[in-house]
C-alpha positions as CSV (number, residue, x, y, z in Angstrom):
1,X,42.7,35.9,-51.9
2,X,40.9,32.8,-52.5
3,X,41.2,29.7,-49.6
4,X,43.2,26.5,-50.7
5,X,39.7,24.9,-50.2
6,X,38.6,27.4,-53.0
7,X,41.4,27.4,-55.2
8,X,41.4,23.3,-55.2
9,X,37.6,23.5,-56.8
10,X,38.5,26.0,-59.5
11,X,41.8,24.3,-60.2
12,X,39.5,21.2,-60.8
13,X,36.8,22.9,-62.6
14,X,40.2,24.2,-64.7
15,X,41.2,20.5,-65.3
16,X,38.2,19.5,-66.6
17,X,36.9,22.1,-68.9
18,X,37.7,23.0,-72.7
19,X,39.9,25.4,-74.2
20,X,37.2,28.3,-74.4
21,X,36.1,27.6,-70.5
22,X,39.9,27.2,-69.6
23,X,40.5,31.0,-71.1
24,X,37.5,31.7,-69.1
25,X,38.2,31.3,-66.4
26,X,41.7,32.2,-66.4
27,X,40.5,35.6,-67.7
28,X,38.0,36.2,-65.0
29,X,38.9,35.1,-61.8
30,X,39.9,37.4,-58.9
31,X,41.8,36.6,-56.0
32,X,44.4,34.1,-57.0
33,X,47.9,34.7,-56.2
34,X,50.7,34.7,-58.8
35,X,51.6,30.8,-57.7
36,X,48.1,29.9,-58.0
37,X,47.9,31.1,-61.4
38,X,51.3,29.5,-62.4
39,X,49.6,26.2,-61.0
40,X,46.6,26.6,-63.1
41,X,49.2,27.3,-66.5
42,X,50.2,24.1,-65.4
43,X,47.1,22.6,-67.5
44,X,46.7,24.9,-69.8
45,X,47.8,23.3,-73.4
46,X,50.8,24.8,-74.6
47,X,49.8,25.3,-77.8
48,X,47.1,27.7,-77.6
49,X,48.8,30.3,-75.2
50,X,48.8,32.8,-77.8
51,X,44.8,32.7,-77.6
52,X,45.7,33.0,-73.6
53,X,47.7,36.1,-74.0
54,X,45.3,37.7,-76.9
55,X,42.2,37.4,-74.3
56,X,44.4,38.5,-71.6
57,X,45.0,41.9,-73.4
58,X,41.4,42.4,-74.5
C-alpha cells in the first residue's frame, strides 16, 4: 500500500499530466487502495473514460 506521503506525489504528478500520462499511470500503479483510486478519478476528464476502461481491459 503506498504512504499518504507517496500517494500525495502521484496524485500530483496525476494533476498535472495529459490524458495519455493520466491513463498511464492509472494503468500501472500498484499499491493504491480502492479510495485512493476513486481520488485519482476525481481528475480524470469525464469524457474520455471510455479510453480509461479500454486500457484497463488490455
Amino acid at each position: 500500500m503506498a504512504t499518504q506521503v507517496e500517494f500525495d506525489a502521484i496524485k500530483q504528478k496525476f494533476k498535472s499530466a495529459g490524458l495519455d500520462e493520466k491513463i498511464r499511470i492509472y494503468t500501472t500503479t500498484e499499491g493504491l487502495t480502492v479510495d485512493q483510486f476513486k481520488e485519482l478519478l476525481r481528475d480524470f476528464p469525464l469524457q474520455h473514460l471510455e479510453k480509461l476502461e479500454k486500457a484497463m481491459a488490455s
